[in-house]
C-alpha positions as a Markdown table, in Angstrom:
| # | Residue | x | y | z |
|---|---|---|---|---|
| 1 | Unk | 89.7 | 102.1 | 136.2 |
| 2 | Unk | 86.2 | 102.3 | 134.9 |
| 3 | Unk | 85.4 | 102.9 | 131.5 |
| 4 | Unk | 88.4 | 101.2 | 130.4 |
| 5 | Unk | 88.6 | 98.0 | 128.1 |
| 6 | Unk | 90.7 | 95.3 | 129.6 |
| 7 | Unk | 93.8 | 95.6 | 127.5 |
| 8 | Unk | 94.0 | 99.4 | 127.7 |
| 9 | Unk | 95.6 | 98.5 | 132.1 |
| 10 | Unk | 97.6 | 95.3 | 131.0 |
| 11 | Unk | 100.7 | 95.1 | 132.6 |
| 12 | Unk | 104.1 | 94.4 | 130.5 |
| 13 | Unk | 104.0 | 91.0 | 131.0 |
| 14 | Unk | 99.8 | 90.2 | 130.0 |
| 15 | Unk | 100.7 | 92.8 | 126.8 |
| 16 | Unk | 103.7 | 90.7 | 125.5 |
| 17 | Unk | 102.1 | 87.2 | 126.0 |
| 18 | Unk | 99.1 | 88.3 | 123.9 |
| 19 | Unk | 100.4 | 89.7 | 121.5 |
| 20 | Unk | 103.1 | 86.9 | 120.6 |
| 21 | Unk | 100.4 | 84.5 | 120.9 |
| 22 | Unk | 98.3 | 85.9 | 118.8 |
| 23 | Unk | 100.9 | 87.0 | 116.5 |
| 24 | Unk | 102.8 | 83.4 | 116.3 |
| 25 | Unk | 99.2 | 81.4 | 115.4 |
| 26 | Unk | 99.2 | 83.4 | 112.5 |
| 27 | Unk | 103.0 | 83.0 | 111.1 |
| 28 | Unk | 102.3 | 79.6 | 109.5 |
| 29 | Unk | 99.8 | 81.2 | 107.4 |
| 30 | Unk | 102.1 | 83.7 | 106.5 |
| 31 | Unk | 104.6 | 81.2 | 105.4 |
| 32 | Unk | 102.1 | 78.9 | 103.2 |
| 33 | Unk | 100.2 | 81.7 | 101.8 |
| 34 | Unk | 101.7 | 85.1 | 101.8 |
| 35 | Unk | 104.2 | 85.4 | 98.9 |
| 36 | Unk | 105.8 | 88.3 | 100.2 |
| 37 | Unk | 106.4 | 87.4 | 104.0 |
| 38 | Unk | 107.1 | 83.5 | 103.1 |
| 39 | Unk | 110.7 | 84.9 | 101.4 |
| 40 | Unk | 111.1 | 87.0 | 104.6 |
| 41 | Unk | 110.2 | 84.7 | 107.8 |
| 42 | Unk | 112.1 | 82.1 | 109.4 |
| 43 | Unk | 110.7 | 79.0 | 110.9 |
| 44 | Unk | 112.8 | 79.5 | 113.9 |
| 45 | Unk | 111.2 | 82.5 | 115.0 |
| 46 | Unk | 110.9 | 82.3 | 118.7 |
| 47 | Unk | 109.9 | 85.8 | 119.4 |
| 48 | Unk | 109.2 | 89.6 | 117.6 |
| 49 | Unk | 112.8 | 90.3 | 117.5 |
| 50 | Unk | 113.9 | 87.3 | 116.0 |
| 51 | Unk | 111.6 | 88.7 | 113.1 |
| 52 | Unk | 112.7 | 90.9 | 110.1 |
| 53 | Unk | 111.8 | 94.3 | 109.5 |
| 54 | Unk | 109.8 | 95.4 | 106.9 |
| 55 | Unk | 110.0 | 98.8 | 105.0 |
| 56 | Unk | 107.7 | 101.0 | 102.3 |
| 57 | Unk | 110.5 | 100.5 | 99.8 |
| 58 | Unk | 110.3 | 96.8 | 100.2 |
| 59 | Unk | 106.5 | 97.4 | 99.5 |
| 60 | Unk | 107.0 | 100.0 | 96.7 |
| 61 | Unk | 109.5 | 97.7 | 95.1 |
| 62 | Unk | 107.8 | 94.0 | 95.1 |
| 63 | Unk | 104.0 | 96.1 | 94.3 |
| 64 | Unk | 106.2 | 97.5 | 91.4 |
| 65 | Unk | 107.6 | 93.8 | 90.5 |
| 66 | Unk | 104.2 | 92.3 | 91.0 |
| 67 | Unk | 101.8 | 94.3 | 89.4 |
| 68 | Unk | 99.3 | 95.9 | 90.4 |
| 69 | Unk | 98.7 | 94.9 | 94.2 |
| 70 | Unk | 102.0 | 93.2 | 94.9 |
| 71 | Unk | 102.7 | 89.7 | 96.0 |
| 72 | Unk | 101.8 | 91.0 | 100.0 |
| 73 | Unk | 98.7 | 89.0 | 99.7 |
| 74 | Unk | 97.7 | 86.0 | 101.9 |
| 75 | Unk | 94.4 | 85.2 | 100.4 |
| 76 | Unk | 93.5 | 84.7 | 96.5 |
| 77 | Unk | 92.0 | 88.2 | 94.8 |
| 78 | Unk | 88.1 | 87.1 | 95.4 |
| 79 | Unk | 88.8 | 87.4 | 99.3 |
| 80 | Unk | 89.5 | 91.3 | 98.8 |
| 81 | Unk | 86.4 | 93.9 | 98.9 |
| 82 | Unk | 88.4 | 97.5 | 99.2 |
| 83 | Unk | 91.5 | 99.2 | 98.0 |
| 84 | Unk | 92.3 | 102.3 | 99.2 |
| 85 | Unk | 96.0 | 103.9 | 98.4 |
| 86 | Unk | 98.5 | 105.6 | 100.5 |
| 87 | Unk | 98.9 | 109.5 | 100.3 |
| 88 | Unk | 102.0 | 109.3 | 98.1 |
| 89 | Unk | 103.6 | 112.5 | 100.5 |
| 90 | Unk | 106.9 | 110.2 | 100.3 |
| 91 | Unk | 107.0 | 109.1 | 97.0 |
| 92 | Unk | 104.7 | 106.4 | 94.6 |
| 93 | Unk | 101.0 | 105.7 | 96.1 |
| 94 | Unk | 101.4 | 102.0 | 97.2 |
| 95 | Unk | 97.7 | 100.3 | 96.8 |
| 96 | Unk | 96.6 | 98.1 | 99.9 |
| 97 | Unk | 93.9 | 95.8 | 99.9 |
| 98 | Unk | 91.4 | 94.9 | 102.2 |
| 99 | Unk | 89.3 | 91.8 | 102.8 |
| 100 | Unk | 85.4 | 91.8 | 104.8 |
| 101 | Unk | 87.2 | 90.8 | 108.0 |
| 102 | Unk | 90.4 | 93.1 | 108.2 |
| 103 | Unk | 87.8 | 96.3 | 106.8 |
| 104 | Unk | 86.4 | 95.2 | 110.2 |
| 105 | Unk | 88.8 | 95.3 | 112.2 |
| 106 | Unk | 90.1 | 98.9 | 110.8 |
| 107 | Unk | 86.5 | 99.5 | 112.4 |
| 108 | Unk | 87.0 | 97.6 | 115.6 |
| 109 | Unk | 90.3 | 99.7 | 116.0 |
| 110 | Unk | 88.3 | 103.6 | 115.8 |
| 111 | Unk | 86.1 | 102.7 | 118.6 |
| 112 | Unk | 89.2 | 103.2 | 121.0 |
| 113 | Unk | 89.7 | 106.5 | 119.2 |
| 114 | Unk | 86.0 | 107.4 | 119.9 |
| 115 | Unk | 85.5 | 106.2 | 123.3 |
| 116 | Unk | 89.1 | 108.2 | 124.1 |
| 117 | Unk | 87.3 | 111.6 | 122.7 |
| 118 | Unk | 83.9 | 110.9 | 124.6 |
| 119 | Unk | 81.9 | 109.9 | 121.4 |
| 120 | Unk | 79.1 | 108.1 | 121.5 |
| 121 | Unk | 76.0 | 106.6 | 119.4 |
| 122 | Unk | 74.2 | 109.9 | 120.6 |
| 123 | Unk | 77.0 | 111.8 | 118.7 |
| 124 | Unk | 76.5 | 113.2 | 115.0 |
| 125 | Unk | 79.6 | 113.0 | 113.0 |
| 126 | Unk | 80.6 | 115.2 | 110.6 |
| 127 | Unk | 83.7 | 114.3 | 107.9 |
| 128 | Unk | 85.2 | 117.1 | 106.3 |
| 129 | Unk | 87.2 | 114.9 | 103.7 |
| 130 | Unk | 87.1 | 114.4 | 100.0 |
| 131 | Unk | 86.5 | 110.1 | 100.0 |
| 132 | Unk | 89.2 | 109.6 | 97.6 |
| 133 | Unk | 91.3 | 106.9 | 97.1 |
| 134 | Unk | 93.7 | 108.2 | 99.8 |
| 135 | Unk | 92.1 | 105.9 | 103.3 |
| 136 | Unk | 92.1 | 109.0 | 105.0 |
| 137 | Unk | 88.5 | 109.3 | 107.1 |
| 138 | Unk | 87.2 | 106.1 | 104.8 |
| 139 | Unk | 88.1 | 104.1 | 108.7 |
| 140 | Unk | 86.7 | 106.6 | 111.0 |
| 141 | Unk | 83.0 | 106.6 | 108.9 |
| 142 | Unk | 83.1 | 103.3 | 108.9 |
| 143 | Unk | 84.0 | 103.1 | 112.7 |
| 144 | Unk | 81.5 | 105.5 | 113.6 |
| 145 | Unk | 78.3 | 103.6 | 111.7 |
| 146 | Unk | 80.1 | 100.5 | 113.9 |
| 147 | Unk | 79.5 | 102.8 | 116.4 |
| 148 | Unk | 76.0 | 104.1 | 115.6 |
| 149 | Unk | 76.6 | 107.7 | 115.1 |
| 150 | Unk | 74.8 | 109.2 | 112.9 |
| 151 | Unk | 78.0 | 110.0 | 110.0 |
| 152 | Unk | 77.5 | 113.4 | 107.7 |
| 153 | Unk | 79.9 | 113.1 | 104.8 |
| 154 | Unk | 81.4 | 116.0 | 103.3 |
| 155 | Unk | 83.0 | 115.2 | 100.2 |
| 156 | Unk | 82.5 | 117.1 | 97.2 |
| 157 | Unk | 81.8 | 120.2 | 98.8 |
| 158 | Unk | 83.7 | 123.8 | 99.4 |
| 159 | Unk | 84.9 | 124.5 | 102.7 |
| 160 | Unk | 81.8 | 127.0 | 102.8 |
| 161 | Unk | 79.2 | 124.3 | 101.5 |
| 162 | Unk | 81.0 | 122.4 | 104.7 |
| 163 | Unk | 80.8 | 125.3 | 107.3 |
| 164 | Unk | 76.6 | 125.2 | 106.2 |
| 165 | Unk | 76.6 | 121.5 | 106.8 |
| 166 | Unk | 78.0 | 121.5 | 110.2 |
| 167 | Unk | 75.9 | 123.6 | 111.2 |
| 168 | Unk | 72.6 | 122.6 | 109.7 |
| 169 | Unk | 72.0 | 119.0 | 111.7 |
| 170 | Unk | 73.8 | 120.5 | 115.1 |
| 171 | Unk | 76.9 | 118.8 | 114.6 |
| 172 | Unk | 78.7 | 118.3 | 117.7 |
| 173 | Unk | 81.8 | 116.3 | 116.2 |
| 174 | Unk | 83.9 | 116.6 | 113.4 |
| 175 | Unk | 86.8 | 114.9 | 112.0 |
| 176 | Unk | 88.9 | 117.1 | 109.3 |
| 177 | Unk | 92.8 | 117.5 | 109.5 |
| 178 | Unk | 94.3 | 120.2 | 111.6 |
| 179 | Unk | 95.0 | 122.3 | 108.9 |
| 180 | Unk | 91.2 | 122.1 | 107.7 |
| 181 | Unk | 89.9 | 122.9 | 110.9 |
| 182 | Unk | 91.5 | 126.0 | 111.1 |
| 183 | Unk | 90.7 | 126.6 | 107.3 |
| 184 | Unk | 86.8 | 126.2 | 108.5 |
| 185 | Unk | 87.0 | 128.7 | 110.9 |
| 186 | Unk | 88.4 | 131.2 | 108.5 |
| 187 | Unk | 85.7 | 130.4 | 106.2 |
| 188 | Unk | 83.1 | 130.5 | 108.6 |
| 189 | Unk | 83.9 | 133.5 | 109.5 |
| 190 | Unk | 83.5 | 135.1 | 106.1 |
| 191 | Unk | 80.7 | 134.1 | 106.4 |
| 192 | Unk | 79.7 | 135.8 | 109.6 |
| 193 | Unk | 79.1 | 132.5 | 111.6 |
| 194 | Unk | 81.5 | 132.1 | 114.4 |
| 195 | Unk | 81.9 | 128.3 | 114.8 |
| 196 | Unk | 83.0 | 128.8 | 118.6 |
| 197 | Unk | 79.4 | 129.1 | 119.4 |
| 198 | Unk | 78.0 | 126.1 | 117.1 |
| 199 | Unk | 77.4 | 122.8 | 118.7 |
| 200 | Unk | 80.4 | 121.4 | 118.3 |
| 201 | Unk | 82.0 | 119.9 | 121.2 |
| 202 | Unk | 84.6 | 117.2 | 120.3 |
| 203 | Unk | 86.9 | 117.5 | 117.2 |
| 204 | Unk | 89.3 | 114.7 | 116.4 |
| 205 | Unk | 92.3 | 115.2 | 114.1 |
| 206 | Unk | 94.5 | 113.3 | 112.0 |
| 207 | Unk | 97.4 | 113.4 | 109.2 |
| 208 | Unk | 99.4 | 115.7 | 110.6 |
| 209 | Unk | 100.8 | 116.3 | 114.1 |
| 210 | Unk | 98.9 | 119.4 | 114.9 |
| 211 | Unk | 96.7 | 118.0 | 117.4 |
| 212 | Unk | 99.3 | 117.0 | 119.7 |
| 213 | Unk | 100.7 | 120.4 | 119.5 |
| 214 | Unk | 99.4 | 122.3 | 122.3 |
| 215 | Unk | 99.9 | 126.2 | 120.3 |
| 216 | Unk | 98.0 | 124.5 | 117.4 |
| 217 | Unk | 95.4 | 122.4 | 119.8 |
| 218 | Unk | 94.9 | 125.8 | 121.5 |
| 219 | Unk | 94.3 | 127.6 | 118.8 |
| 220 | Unk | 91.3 | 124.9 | 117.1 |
| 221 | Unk | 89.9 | 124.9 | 120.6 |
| 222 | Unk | 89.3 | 128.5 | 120.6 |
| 223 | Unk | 88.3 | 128.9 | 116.9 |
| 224 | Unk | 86.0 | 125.8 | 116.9 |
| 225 | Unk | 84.8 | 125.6 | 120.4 |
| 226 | Unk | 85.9 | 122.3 | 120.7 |
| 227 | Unk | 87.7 | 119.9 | 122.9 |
| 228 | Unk | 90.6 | 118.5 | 120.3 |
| 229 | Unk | 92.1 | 114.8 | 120.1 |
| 230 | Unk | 94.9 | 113.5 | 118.1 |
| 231 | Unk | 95.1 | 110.3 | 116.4 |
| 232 | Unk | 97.7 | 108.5 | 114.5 |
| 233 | Unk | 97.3 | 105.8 | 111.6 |
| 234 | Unk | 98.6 | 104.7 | 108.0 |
| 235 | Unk | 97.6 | 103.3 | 105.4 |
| 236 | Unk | 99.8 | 100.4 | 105.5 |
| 237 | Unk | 99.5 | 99.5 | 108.9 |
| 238 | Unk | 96.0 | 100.6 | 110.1 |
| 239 | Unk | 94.1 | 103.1 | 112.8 |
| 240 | Unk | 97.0 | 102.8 | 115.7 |
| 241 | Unk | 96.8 | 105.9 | 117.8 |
| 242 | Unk | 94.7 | 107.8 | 119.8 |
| 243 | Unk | 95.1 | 110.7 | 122.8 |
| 244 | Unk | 93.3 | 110.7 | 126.4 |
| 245 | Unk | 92.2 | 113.0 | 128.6 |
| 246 | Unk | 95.8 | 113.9 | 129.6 |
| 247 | Unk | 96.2 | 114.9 | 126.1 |
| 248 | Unk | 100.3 | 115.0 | 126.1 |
| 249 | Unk | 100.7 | 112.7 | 123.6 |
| 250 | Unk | 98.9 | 109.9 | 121.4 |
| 251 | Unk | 98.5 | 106.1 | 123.0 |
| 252 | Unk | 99.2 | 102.9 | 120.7 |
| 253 | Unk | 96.4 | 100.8 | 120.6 |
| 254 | Unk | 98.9 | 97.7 | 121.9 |
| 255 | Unk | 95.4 | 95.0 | 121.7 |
| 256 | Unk | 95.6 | 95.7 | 117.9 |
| 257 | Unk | 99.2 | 96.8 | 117.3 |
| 258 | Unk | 103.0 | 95.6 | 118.3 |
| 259 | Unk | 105.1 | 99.1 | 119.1 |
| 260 | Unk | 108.9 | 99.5 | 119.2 |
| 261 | Unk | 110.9 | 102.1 | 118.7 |
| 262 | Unk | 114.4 | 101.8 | 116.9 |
| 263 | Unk | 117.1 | 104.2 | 118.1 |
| 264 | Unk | 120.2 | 105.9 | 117.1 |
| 265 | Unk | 121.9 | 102.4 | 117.3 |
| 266 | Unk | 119.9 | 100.3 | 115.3 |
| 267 | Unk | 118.5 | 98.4 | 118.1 |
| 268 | Unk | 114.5 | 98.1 | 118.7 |
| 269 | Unk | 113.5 | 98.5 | 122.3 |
| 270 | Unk | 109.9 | 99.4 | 123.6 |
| 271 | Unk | 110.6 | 102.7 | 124.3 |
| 272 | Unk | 112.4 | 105.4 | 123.9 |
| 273 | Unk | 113.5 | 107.9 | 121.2 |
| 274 | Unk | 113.5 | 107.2 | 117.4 |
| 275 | Unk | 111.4 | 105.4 | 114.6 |
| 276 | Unk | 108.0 | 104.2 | 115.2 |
| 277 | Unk | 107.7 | 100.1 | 114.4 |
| 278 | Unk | 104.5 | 98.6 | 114.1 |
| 279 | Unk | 102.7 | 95.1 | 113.4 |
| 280 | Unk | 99.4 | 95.0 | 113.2 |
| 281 | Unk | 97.4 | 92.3 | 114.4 |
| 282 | Unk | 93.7 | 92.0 | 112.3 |
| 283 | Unk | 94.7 | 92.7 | 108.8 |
| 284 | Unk | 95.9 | 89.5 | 107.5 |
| 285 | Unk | 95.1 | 89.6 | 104.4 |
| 286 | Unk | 97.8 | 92.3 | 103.5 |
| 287 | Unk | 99.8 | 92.4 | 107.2 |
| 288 | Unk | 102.8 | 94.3 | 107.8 |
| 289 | Unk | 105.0 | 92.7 | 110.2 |
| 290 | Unk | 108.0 | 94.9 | 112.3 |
| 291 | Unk | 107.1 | 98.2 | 109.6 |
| 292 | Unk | 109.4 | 101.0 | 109.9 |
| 293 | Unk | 106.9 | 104.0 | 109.6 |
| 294 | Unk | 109.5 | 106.3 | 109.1 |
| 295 | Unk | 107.4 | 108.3 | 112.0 |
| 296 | Unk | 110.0 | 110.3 | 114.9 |
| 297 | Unk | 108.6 | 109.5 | 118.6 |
| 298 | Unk | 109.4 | 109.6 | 121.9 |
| 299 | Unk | 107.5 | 106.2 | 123.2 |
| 300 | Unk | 106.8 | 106.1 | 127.2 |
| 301 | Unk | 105.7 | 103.4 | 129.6 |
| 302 | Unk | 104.0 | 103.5 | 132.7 |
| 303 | Unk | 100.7 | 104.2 | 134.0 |
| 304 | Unk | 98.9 | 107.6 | 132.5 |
| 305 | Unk | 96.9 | 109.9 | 134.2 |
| 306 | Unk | 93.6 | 108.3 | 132.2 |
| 307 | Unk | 94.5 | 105.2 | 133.9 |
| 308 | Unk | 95.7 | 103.6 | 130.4 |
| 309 | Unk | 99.1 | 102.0 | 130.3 |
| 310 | Unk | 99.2 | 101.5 | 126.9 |
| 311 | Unk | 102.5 | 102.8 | 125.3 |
| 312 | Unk | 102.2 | 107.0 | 124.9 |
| 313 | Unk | 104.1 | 108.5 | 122.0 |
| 314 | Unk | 104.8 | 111.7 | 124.0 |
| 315 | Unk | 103.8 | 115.0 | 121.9 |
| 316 | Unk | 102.1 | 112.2 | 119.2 |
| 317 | Unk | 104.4 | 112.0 | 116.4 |
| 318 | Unk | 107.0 | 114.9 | 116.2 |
| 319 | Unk | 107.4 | 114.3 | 112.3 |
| 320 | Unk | 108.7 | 111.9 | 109.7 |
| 321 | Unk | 112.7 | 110.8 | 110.2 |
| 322 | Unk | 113.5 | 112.3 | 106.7 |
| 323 | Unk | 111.7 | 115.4 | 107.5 |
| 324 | Unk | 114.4 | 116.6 | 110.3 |
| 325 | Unk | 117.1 | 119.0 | 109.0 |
| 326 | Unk | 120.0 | 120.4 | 110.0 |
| 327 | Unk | 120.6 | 124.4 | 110.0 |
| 328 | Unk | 124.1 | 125.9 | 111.2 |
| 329 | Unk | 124.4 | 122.7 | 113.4 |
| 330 | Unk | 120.7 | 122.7 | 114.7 |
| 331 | Unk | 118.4 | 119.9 | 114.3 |
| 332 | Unk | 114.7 | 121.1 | 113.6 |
| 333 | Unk | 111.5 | 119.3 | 112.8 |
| 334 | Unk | 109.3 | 121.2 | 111.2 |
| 335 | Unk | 106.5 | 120.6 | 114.1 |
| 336 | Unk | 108.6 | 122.8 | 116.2 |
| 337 | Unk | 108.3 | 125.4 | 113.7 |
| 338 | Unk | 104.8 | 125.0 | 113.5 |
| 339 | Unk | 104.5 | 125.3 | 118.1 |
| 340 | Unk | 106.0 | 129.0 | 117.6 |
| 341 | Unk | 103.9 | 129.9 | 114.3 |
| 342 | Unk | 101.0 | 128.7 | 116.1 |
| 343 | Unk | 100.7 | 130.9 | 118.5 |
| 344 | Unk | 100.4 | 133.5 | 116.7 |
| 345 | Unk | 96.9 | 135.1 | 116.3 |
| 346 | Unk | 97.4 | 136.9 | 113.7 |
| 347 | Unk | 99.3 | 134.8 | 110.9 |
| 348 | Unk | 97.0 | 132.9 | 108.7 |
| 349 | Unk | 98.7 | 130.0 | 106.3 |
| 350 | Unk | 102.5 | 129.9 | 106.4 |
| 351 | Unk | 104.7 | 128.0 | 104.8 |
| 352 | Unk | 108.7 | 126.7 | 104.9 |
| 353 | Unk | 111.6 | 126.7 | 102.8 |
| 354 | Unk | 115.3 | 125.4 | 103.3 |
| 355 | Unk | 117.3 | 126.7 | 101.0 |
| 356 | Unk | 121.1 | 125.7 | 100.5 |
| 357 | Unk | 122.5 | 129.2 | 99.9 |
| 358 | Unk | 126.6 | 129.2 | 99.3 |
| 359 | Unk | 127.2 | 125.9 | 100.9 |
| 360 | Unk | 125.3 | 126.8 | 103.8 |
| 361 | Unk | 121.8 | 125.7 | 104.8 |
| 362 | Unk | 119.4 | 128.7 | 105.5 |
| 363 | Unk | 116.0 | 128.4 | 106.5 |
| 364 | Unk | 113.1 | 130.8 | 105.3 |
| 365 | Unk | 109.5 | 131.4 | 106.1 |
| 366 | Unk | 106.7 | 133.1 | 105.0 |
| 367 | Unk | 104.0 | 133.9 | 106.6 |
| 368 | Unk | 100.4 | 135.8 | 106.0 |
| 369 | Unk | 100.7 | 138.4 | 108.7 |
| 370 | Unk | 101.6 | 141.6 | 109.4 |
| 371 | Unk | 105.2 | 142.6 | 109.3 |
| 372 | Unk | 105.6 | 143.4 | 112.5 |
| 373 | Unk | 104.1 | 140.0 | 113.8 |
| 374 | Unk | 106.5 | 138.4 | 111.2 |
| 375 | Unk | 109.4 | 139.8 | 113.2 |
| 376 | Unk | 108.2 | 138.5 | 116.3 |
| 377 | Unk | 108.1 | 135.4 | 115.0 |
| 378 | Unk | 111.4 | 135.5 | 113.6 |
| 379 | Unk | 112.9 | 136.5 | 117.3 |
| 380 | Unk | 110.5 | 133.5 | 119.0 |
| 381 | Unk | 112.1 | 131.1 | 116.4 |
| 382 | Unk | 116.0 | 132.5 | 117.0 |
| 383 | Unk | 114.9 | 132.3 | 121.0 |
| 384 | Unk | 113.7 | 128.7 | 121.3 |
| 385 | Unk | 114.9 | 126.6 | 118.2 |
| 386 | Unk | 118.3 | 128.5 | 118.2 |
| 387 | Unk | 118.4 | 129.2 | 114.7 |
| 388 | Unk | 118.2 | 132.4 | 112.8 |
| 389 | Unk | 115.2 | 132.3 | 110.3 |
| 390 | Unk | 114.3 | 134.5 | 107.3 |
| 391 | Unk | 110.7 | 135.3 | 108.2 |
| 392 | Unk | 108.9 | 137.3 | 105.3 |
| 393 | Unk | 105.0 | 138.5 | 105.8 |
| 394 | Unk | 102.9 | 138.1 | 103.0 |
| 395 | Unk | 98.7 | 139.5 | 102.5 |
| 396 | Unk | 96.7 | 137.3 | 103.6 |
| 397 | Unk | 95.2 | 134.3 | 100.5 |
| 398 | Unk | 98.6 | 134.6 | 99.1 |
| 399 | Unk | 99.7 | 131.1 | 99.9 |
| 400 | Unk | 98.0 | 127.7 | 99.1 |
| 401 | Unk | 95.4 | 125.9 | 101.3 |
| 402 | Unk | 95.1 | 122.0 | 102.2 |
| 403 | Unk | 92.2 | 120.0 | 102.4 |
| 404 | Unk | 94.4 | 117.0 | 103.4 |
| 405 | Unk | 98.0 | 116.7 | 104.6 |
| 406 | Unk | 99.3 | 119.8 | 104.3 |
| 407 | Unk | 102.7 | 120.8 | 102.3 |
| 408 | Unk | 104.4 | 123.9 | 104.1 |
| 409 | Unk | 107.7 | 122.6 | 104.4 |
| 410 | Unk | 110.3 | 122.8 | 101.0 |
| 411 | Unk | 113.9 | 122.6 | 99.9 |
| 412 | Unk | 115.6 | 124.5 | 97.2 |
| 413 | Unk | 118.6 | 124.8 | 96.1 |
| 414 | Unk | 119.4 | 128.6 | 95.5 |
């Protein structure tokens, strides 16, 4: 199909025999430089699975032993030119390090995430994101100066200082979490500008799993005026993800990334329900090999209606494993709370509580709406999750905003 790169049509076969070959040239490295991953690999290794997992607590704990970048280092400390930190949403910020050639290859990866969206050279790029420690958009600015956009940074600004900025140079693309984009439309409006009729054209999303949520996708669309796309990545591993045109779920970049997907047994399979697995294949400076994101998916093969047959993680990521709970024999992600609040017009921020009331789990959420919507939403919730929830309405500025990944989702012991 035109327009696509060579890898993005491989067949099963082409995709496995590149990425073991280029995996494999690089294990002896591993196993004469790496500290970390010469305790862990095996000389024997014949193929992935025959490799160990790797986990963040694995990470956490030898960075903690080996202070302060860990022994997950193939190259001495003079090789290294960034460190960015991860998030610290589940638990201690690890720090990961980068060297010239893997910061270049975190660049190589966005250019699948751009050409996916329709972004071009032509394209002026605006970055609604503080440029903090956290990698965050740090990747996607340098992808798009890779990719010769013009970049507009926004950090150290108010989400009203941002709104002005958009719309000063014409921007037609901008790259903020979900949460944010909706929080730029509220502002904007405030303001009496109604970013539906700016120039933006192409918003791309990432952080959270609202982009591959069609009520929240919906909902940016028609505040921003936009065209939305999803994409996945983490600190530790790298930019993996991306959606197409179909957009019903988020691709895996399989040139630049090894995905499995480990199921209720234990066993790792290439698709399937369960835990995303990743190995990267640029950064080997600081590689992670067979890493358990901790990510929920449901990973499909075949050919997609863009023509890619690159793995799809259908819906993108439906949350983190340890997120799921369990309510009156129920299992509920919070995304699936999110799909029903969503579509909802009228509530503004909302947030989630579980609460273990008298031995029983109960779960509670509040919302900035009108009561009567708040009922509504209560009665969609009991109608398609199969739960019943607590749903209080609150006046509108009452709970907290997010810049980054938001926090809506609690539990409390009552």
């Amino acid at each position: 199909m035109s327009g696509l790169e060579s890898f993005e049509t491989w067949t099963d076969r082409k995709r496995r025999d590149a990425q073991w070959e280029r995996l494999s040239s690089r294990l002896p490295e591993l196993r004469d430089n790496n500290p970390f991953y010469r305790a862990k690999l095996s000389a024997r290794a014949s193929g992935l699975r025959d490799l160990p997992l790797t986990t963040k607590v694995e990470l956490s704990e030898d960075q903690a032993a080996h202070p302060p970048f860990g022994s997950n280092l193939t190259y001495p400390l003079e090789r290294y030119v960034r460190l960015h930190q991860t998030s610290g949403t589940t638990g201690q910020p690890l720090r990961i390090l980068d060297t010239a050639e893997s910061w270049e290859w975190w660049r190589e990866c966005w250019q699948s995430v751009y050409r996916a969206a329709g972004v071009t050279a032509a394209d002026r790029i605006f970055f609604a994101f503080s440029f903090g420690p956290f990698v965050g958009f740090w990747s996607a600015f340098g992808g798009a100066e890779r990719l010769g956009a013009l970049c507009l940074t926004g950090g150290a600004m108010t989400t009203t200082e941002r709104v002005a900025a958009i719309m000063a140079p014409e921007a037609p693309v901008l790259m903020s979490t979900p949460t944010y984009a909706l929080r730029l439309a509220d502002a904007a409006r405030e303001e009496g500008i109604d970013l539906a009729r700016s120039a933006l054209r192409v918003s791309i999303h990432a952080g959270e799993p609202g982009a591959s949520i069609p009520s929240t996708r919906d909902r940016i669309e028609r505040e921003l005026g936009v065209e939305a796309f999803d994409h996945t990545g983490a600190t530790e591993v790298g930019a993996h993800g991306f959606s197409c045109s179909a957009r019903d779920g988020v691709h895996i970049n399989e040139s630049e990334f090894i995905a499995e997907v480990i199921d209720t047994s234990g066993e790792a399979r290439d698709e399937g329900d369960g835990e995303l697995v990743l190995t990267n294949l640029g950064r080997w400076g600081a590689p992670v090999i067979r890493y358990r994101t901790g990510d929920r998916v449901q990973a499909v093969r075949g050919t997609c209606s863009c023509g890619r047959t690159l793995v799809k993680l259908r819906g993108g990521i439906a949350g983190r494993v340890d997120d799921m709970v369990t309510v009156r024999g129920v299992n509920v992600f919070p995304s699936a709370i999110e799909a029903i609040v969503r579509r909802f017009d009228e509530v503004g921020e909302y947030r989630v509580e579980l609460a273990r009331v008298r031995e029983m789990d109960e779960l509670r959420c509040i919302l900035e709406a009108p009561a009567e919507v708040a009922l509504r939403v209560g009665e969609a919730i009991h109608r398609e999750v199969g739960i019943r929830c607590l749903v209080d309405a609150v006046s509108p500025g009452t709970l907290p905003r997010f810049e980054m990944k938001a926090r809506r989702f609690s539990k409390t012991n009552v």
